[in-house]
C-alpha positions as CSV (number, residue, x, y, z in Angstrom):
1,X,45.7,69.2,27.3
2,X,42.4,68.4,28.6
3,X,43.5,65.6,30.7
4,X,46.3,67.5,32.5
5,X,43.2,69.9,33.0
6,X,40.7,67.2,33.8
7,X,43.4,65.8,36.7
8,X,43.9,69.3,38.1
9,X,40.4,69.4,39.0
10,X,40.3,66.1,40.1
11,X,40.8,64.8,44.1
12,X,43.8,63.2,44.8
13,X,42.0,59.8,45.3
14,X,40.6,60.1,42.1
15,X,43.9,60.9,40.4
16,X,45.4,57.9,41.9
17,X,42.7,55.7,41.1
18,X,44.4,52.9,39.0
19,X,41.5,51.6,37.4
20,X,40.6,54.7,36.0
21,X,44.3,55.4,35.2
22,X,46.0,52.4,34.9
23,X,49.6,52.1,34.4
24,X,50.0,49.8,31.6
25,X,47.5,49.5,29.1
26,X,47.5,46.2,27.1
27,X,46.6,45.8,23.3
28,X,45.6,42.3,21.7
29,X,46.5,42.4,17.8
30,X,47.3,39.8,15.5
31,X,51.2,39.2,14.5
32,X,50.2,40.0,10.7
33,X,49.4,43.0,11.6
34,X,52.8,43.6,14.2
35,X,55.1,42.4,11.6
36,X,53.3,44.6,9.0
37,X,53.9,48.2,11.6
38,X,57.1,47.3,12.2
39,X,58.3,47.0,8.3
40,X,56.4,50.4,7.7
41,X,58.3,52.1,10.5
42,X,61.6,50.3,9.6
43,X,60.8,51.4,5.7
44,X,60.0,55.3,7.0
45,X,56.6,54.7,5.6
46,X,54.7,56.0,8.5
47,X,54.4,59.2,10.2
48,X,54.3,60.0,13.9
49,X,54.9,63.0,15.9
50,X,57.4,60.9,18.1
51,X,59.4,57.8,16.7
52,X,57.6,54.9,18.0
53,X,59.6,52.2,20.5
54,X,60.0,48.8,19.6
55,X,62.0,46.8,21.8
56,X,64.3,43.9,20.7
57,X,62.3,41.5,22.7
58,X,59.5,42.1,20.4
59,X,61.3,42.1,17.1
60,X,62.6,38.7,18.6
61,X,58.9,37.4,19.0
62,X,57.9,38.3,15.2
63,X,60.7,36.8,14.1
64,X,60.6,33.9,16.0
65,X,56.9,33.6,14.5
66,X,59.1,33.1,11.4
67,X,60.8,30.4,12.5
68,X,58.2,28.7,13.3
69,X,56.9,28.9,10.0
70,X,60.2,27.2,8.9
71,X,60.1,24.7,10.9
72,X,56.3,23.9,9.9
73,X,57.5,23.5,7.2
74,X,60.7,20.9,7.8
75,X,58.2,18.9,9.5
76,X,56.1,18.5,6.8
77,X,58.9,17.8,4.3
78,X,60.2,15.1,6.9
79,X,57.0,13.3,7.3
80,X,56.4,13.2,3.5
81,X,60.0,11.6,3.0
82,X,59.2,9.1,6.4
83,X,56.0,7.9,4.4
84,X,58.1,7.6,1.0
85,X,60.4,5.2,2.7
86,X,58.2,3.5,4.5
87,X,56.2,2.9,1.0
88,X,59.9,2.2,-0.6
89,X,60.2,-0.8,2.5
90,X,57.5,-2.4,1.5
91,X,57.8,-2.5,-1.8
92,X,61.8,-4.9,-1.1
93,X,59.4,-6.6,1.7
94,X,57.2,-7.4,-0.9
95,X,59.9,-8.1,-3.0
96,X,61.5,-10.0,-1.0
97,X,58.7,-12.5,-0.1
98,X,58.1,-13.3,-3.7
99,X,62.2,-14.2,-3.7
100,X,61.4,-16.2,-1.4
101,X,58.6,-17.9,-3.0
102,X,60.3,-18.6,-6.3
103,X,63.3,-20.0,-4.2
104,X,61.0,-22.5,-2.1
105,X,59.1,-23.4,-5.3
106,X,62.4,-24.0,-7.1
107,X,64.1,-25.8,-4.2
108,X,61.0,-27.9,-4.1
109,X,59.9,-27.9,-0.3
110,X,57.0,-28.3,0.6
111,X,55.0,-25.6,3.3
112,X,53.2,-27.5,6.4
């Protein structure tokens, strides 16, 4: 109510001054802290005078957050099984050169 009185008294330039009434106003918060409003209001654990908005688009970023996680997580399972079989292929090259060994030893040739 003060603001609807504040802009009656106001000039017309000053009402339609944007940076002093901007249209959008922007809010930087963490996604911990998105995802945690969102499963209040979904749980009716919150109270408002109005039921807030929250488009699909965001719902689709928080989750995708998600997914990312999931995939942080493949990526790390992946690389831990790469290094196994890269330690499992050279333990049969290792292996495999000793074969080797006993087979030229046995055979009897000599190595220039």
């Amino acid at each position: 109510i003060i603001m609807e009185i504040e802009l009656f008294y106001m000039l017309p330039w000053q009402c339609n001054n944007k940076k002093w009434f901007p249209d959008w106003i922007y809010y930087d918060i963490p996604i911990t802290e998105i995802r945690k409003l969102i499963n209040a209001i979904d749980n009716e654990q919150t109270v408002f005078n109005y039921p807030p908005f929250i488009s699909k688009k965001l719902r689709e970023l928080v989750a995708f957050s998600d997914d990312n996680n999931k995939l942080e997580k493949k990526i790390d399972q992946l690389t831990k099984q790469n290094i196994e079989f890269k330690e499992d292929l050279i333990k049969q090259n290792v292996e495999l050169k000793q074969q080797l060994e006993r087979i030229i030893n046995y055979i009897g040739v000599e190595q220039g």
